[in-house]
N, C-alpha and C positions, 0 to 999 in steps of 0.2 A: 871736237870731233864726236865726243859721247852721244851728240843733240843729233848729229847724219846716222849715227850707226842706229839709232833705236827705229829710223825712219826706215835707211836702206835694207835693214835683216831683215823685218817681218815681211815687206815685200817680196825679194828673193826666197825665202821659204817655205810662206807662199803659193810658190809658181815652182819648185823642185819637193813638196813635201813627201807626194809619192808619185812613183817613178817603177812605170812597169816594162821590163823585157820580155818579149814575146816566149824567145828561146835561145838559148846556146848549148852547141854540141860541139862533146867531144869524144876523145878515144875512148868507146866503150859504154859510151850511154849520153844523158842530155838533161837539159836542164830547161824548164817550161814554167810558162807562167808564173813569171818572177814577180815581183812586186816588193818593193824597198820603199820603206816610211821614214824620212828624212823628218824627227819633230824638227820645232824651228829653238834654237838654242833659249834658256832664260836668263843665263848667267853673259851680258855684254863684257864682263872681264877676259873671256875666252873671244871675244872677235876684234879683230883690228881690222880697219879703214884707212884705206892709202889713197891718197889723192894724185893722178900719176899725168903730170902734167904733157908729157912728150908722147902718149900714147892717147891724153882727154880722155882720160879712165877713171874710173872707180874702182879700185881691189879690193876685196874682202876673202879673210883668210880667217877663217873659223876651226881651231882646235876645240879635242875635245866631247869633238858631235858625238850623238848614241842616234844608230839606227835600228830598223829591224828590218829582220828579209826572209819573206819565204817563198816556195817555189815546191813543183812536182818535179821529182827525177826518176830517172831510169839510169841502173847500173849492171854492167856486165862484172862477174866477177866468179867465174864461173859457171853459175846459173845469174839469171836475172832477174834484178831485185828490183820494185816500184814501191816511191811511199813519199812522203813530204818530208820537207827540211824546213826547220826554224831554227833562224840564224838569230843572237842577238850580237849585233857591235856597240860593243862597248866606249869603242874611244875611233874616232875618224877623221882627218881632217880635213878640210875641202878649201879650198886655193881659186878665187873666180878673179879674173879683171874683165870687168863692162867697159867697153869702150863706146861714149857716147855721140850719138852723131843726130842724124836729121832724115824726116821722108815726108813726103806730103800726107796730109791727112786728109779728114770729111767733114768739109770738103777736100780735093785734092788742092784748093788755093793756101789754105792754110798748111803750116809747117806742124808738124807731131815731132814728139823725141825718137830716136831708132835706138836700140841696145844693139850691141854687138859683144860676141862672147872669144874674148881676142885669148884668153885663156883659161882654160880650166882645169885643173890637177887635182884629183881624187886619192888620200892615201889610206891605206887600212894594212893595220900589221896584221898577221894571222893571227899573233900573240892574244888579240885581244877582242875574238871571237868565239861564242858559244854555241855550237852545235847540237842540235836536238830532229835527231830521225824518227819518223815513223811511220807505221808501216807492217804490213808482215813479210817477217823472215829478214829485217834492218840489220837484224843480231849478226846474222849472218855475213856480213862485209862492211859494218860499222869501221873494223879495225884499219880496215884500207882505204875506207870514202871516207873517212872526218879526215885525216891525210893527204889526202889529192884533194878535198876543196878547199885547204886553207894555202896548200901549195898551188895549186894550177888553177881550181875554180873561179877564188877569188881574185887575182887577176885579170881574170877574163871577165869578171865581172863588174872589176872598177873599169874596163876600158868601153864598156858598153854603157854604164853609169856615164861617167864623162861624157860619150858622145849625145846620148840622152840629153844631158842637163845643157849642151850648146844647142841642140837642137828646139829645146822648149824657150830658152831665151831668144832663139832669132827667129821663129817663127809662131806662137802661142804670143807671147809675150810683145814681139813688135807689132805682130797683127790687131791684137787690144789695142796698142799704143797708137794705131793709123786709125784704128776705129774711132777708139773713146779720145784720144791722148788733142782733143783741141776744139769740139763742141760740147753741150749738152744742153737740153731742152729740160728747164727745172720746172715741171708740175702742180706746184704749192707754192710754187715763186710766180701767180698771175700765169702761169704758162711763158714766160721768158725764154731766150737761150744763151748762154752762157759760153763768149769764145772768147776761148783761152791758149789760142795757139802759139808758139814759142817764135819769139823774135829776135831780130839780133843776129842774126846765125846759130841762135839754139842756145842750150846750156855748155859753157866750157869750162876747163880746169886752166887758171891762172899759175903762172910762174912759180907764185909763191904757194901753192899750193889752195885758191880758194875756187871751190865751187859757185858760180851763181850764172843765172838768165833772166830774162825778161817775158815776161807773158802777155799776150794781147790785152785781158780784162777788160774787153766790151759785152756789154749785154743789147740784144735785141729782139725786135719781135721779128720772129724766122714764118710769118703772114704775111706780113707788112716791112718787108725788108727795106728800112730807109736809111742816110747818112743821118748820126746823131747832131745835132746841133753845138753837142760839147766837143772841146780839141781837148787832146791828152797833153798834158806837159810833160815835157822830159824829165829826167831827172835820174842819177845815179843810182845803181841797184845795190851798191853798197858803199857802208864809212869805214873806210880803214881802222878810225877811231871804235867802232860800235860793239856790239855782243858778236860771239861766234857765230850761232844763228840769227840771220838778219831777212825781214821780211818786211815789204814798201808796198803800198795802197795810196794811189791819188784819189782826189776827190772823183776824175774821171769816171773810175769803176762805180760808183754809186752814183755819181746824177745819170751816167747810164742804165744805171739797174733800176730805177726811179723813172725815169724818159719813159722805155720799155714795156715797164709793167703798165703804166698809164694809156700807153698806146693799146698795147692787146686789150682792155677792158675790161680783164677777167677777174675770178675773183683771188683771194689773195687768204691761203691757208694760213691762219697766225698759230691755230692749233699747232698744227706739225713741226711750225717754226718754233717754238715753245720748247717744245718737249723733242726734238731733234737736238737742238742747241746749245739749250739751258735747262732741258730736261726739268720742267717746271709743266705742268699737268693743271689749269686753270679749273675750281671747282666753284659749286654756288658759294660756297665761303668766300674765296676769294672776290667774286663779284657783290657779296652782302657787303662788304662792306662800304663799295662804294653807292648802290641800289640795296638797301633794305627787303625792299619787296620780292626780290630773288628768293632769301632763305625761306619767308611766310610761302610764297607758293610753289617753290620744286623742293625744298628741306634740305638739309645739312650735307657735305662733301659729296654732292652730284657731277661729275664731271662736265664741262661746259666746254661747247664748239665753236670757236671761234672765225670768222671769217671776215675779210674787209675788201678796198680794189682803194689802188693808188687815183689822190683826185690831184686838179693840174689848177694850182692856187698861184 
């Protein structure tokens, strides 16, 4: 489970890191222009991952969180006080189950994943919050505003977080996922596109608790839109026998990536692929040694450009 959770947090934190409230009022003044910075945790000891078969969920319940938050207020108390607050939270815990489903993608033929945020619980004790006002004339109703925000404020403010954080998952986040979540037209790949839309009826949570789905993995030229000549073979998305994280490539995906790029005629970045990859940066040295004549006429660690286009042998 160590192998999902390192995948699933940084995604989710992400897409909740900051998280801005317009405003909340209440008895006697208001609270504006909030903005809460959620980092994304480094310590995966403090996150667990549930796999939650009867709902085809994902849970993650992260203790431990530090955030920070601050906001303009306005307080009565008396007279009336304006000035800023910086909160830091020390310790927060946050409680999500995604439940995973399906929606058409782009095209609308293709299937995308959909998140669904079937639960969200936000908790913060007041204990373990710092308060820092400022302002002129703060001094003046400190003693009674650090009091009401860790009693009433905050509160109010984990429940507007909360709805916040279901809101960016079903609409920010599923809306990327219909957009990007099942083509892309890769650039440096000959100008190819890349569909990868979910099959199967999507990704599901298994009895025994295991995640997996199937992906299209056809490449084509989105010009020249034709049936590829190769058939996919089936085959099982996972061995009961195998590692935790398990991940299957037929030869399909490549003699289509192959087909594709041969069809468009384009050319074929190797630089990018290089140094994206394998991060491996091609200089006249490296080409001296197989041509000589490279280092006598451009000289020593020149970076060198690489390009090619798929031929049909």
């Amino acid at each position: 489970m160590s192998s999902l959770t390192s995948i699933v947090t940084p995604y989710i934190f992400a897409n909740i890191k900051d998280i801005a409230i317009p405003e909340i009022d209440f008895d006697g003044g208001y609270l504006k222009n909030i903005d809460i910075n959620i980092p994304a945790p480094t310590n995966y000891e403090d996150i667990n991952l549930n796999l939650v078969n009867g709902d085809n969920a994902v849970e993650l319940v992260a203790d431990n969180l530090q955030a920070n938050l601050v906001c303009d207020f306005s307080y009565k108390f008396g007279l009336t006080v304006k000035g800023k607050a910086n909160i830091a939270i020390k310790k927060m815990n946050v409680d999500i189950e995604l439940g995973i489903s399906t929606q058409p993608g782009t095209p609308a033929t293709d299937i995308a994943p959909k998140i669904l945020a079937d639960k969200v619980a936000v908790n913060i004790n007041p204990d373990d919050i710092d308060i820092k006002l400022s302002g002129s004339l703060v001094s003046k109703i400190a003693s009674v505003f650090i009091p009401l925000f860790k009693s009433t404020l905050i509160p109010l403010i984990v429940d507007d977080l909360t709805s916040q954080i279901k809101t960016i998952v079903e609409t920010t986040v599923d809306e990327d996922l219909a957009k990007y979540g099942t083509q892309a037209e890769i650039p440096y790949l000959a100008g190819v596109t890349f569909d990868y839309g979910e099959m199967d009826g999507g990704i599901k949570v298994s009895t025994d608790k295991v995640l997996s789905g199937a992906l299209n993995g056809t490449f084509f030229d989105a010009q020249k839109v034709q049936a590829s000549k190769y058939t996919p073979t089936p085959f099982n998305v996972r061995d009961p026998k195998g590692k935790m994280l398990q991940a299957y490539l037929s030869d399909y995906v490549l003699n289509s990536m192959f087909e594709s790029g041969f069809l468009t005629g384009n050319t074929l970045d190797i630089t990018y692929l290089l140094k994206t990859y394998l991060n491996v940066t091609v200089t006249t040295d490296n080409l001296g040694l197989v041509v000589p004549e490279i280092l006598t006429k451009y000289g020593s660690g020149k970076a060198v450009s690489l390009s090619g286009s798929f031929a049909n042998t």
